[in-house]
N, C-alpha and C positions, 0 to 999 in steps of 0.2 A: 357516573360510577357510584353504586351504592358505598353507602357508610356504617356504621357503628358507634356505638358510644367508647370502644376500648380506642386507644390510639397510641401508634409506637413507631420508635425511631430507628431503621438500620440505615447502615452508613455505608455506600459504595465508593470505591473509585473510579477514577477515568476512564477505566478501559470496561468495566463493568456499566457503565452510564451509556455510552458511545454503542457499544453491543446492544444493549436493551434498547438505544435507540434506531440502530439499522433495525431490527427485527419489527417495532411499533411503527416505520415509514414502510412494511410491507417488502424491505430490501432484500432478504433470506425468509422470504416465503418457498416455499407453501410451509417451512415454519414461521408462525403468526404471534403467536406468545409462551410464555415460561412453559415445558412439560410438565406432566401429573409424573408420579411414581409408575404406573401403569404404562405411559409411554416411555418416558425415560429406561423402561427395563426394556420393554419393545425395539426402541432406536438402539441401545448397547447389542441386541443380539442380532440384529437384521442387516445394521447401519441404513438401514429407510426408514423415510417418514413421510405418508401420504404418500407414498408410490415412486417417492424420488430419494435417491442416494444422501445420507447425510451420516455424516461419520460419529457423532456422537451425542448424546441427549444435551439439549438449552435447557442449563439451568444457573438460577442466583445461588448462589451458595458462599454469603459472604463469610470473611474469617472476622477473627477478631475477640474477644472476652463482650463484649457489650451485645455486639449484633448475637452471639449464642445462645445469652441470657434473653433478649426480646424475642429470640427464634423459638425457642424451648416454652415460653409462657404464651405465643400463639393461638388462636383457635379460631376455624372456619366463619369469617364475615369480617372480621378483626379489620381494621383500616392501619396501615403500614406506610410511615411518611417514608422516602426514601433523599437522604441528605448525602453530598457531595460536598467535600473541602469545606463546611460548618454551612450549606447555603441547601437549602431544600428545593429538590431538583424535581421530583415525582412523587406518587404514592402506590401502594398496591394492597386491592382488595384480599386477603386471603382465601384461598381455595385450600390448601391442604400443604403439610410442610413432612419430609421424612426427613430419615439419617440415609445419607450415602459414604462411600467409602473413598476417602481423598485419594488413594493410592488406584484406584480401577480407574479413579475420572480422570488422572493424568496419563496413565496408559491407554485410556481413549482419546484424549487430545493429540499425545504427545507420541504414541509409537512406545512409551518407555516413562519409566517412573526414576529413574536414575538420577540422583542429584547434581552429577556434573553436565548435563542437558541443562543450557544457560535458561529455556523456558521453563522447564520443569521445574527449577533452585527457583523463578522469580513467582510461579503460578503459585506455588506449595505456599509462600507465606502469606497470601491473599485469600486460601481454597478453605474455608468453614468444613462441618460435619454434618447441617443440615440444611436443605431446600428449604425452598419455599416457592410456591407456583400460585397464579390467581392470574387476575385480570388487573393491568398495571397502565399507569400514561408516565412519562417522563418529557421534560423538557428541552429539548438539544435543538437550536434554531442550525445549527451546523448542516449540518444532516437533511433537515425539511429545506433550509434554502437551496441546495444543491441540486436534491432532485427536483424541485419546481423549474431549476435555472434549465436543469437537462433537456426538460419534458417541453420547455418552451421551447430548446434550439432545435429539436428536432423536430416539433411543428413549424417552425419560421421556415425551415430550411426542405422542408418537408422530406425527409430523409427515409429512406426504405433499409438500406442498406447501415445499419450500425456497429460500427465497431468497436471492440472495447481489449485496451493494451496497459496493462497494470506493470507500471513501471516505481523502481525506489531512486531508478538517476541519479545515482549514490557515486561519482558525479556523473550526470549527460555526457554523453561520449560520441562518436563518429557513429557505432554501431546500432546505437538507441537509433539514432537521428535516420540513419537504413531503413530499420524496423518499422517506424514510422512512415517514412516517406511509402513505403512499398504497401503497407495497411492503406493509405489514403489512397493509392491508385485503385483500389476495389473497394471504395465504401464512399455513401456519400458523405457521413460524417464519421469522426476519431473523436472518440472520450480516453483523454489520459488520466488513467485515477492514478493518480501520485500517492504514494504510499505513505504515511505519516505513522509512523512507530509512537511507544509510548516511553522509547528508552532516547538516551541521547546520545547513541553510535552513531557514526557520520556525521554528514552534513546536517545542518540546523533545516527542517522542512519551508520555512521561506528563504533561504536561499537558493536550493535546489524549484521551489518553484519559480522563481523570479529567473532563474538562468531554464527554462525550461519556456518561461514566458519571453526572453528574449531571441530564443530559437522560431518560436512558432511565427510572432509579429514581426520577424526581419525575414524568416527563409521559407515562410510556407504559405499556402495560398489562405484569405481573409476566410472567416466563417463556417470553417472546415475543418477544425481542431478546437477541443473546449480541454479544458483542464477540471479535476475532481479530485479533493483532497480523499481519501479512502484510511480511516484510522485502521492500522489492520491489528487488533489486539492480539491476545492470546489464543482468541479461537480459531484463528489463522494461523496454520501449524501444521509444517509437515506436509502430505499430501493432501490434507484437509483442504489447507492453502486453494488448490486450485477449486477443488468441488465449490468453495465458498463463494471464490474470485466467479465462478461460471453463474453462482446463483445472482449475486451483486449485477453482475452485468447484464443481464437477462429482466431483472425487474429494473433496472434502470432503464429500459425501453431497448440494449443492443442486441442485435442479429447475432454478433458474432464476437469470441473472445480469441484474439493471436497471443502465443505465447512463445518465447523462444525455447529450440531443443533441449537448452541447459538449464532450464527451469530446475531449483532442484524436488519441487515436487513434481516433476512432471514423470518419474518410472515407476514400474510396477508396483504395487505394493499388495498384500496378501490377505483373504476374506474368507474364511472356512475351507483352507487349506487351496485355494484357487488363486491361480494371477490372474491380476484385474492390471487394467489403464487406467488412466482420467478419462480414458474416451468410452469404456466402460459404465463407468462411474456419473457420468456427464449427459448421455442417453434419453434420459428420460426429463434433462430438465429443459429443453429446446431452446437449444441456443447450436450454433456451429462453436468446434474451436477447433481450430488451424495452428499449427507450429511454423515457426521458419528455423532455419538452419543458422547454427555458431557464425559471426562474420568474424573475418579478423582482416587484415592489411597483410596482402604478398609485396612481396618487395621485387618480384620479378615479374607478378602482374601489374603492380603500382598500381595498385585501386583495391577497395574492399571486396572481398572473395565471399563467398560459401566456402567452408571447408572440405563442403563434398562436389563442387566444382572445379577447384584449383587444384591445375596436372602438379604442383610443387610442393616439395616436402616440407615438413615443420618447421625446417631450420630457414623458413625464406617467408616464417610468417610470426606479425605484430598480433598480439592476442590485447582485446579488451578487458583488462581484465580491473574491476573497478576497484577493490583494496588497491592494489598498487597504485592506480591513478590519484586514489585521495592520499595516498601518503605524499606524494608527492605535491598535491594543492595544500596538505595540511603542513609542510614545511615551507610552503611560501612560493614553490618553484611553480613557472608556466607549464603545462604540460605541453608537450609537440602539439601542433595544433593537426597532427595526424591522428591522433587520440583524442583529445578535445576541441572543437570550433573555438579559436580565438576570443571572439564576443561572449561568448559560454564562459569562460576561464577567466573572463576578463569582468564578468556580472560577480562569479563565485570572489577571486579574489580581495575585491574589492570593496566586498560586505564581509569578509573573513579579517580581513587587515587593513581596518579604516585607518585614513591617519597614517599610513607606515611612512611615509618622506617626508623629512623634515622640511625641504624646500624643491615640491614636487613643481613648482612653476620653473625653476631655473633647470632643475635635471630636464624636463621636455624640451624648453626652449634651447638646452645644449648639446640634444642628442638626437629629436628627429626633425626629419625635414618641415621647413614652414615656409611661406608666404612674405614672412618680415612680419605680420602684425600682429601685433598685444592680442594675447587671446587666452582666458583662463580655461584651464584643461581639469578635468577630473580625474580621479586615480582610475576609473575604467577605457576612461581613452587612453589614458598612456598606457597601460595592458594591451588594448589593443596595436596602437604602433610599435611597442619595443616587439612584439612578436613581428610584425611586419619587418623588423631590423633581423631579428632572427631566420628567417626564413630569405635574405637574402646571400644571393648564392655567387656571386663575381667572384670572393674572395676563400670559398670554400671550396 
């Protein structure tokens, strides 16, 4: 990377680091690096770039009084360290820097500029007033180990068929565990990119992997399911969301992305007065993507349904529906294990409320069944048996 004698410091975040680094591993190609002003105007009026669908121009455009003042004293060849939480992560050559308008770029990400849009209140205090574009390297071993890890399993395994299901498991439920199983019957391998936010709603991201890892290594067949942390910043937003999710998954090496009906970006949304799909939208970046239908629980079919299957009305069906499930893990309680896998609920709780029994050896030994022998028990196996007490039925 060429240098300079000028040298200056802006200062990103997380979510600005992680983005710059999918795009430098080739992952949201056939965007490759930061846009110019010329394209950035181009991608705003077309929403294409290189011939393929993308909702709005890639650009840095950090906030802040410091990063302004280094942006504004700029000029073409300038070497730009670029530093993360006080630790220098990258650098970038300068090519050329404008002023854009914070209020248009969030109505390009965002659908709305509107400060009660929970993204829009958290992007607007991050979003500077001017670009900067060039040729950049940054350093995020995250990101490059994962796709190495991919690219090997699907040579081991030599995979034709790939698929790709971007799930938040906010928490695993019955219906995820459907959606999967039914993805793996047509594919020779399943990439779960688990979605890792940069905020702390929900469940903490390793425990929802780790109960996610305990599904796949107890109920699903070996070497046919891989797990992929997917940081999905700010520029995942909206209906963007999927266009993104299609692009991710496609240079990740998969055939094909499944996403379920209730996606909430998965309907129409609006391009010079025309309704457009995802599938629209998706067309040109060559990947398949497949929907499957809302499951829920009939109570008179007893088993998970399609809802456009099941001859029974609303009132004879258990919906998935994940807020209510984690309220109920985040007050401590089992969920049915008709909603959540026992073992599932039983990894979640148990890394949520270490520690919760004061004398977890004696409540076991006085309440499930045993053998007679001294056996020290962990707080996820007693999870798992008191459900097993629950689910017996002589006396119900």
């Amino acid at each position: 990377m060429a240098s300079s004698k000028r040298n200056n410091q802006l200062h990103i975040d997380a979510e600005a680091l992680s983005t710059l680094a999918l795009v430098q591993e080739g992952l949201i190609s056939p965007v490759e690096t930061l846009m110019t002003q010329e394209e950035a105007i181009e991608v705003r009026k077309t929403k294409m770039y290189k011939g393929v669908a993308f909702p709005f121009p890639f650009l840095l455009t950090p906030g802040g009084k410091k990063n302004e003042e280094c942006l504004k004293s700029l000029k073409k060849g300038d070497v730009v360290e670029l530093f993360n939480e006080g630790k220098q992560v990258g650098e970038l050559v300068v090519e050329e820097t404008f002023h854009i308008d914070p209020i248009e770029r969030l109505k390009c990400i965002y659908g709305t500029a509107d400060e009660s849009h929970p993204g829009v209140k958290s992007t607007m205090k991050r979003l500077g007033n001017i670009a900067v574009t060039g040729e950049y390297r940054v350093n995020y071993p995250l990101i490059t180990s994962y796709k190495k890890m991919v690219q090997e399993k699907i040579k081991e395994v030599n995979a034709k068929n790939v698929s790709a299901l971007m799930l938040a498991a906010n928490p695993l439920n019955r219906a995820h565990e459907r959606m999967i199983r039914q993805t793996l019957d047509q594919s020779d391998l399943v990439i779960l990119f688990l979605l890792k936010p940069f905020t702390k709603d929900g469940l903490r991201y390793d425990i929802r992997y780790d109960a996610i890892l305990t599904f796949i290594e107890n109920f699903l067949p070996n070497n046919k399911v891989i797990v992929v942390p997917l940081e999905n910043s700010y520029i995942f937003a909206g209906y963007n969301e999927l266009i993104l999710d299609a692009l991710v998954a496609k240079n990740y090496g998969c055939t094909r992305l499944v996403v379920g009906k209730n996606h909430a970006g998965l309907g129409l949304f609006y391009d010079h007065n025309t309704a457009n799909s995802i599938f629209d939208a998706t067309k040109d970046i060559d990947i398949e993507v497949n929907t499957f239908e809302e499951y829920v629980y009939c109570n008179k079919c007893r088993t998970l349904v399609s809802k456009t299957t099941c001859p029974h009305g609303q009132h004879h069906h258990i919906h998935y529906h994940s807020p209510s499930i984690l309220s109920l893990i985040n007050e401590g309680i089992l969920p049915p294990s008709i909603l959540v896998r026992r073992e599932v609920s039983a990894s979640i709780l148990s890394a949520m409320f270490p520690d919760r029994f004061e004398n977890l050896q004696k409540i076991y030994d006085s309440l499930i069944p045993n053998d007679g022998l001294m056996e020290e028990h962990t707080e996820e196996e007693f999870y798992i048996k008191l459900m097993g007490l629950y689910q017996t039925s002589s006396l119900t």
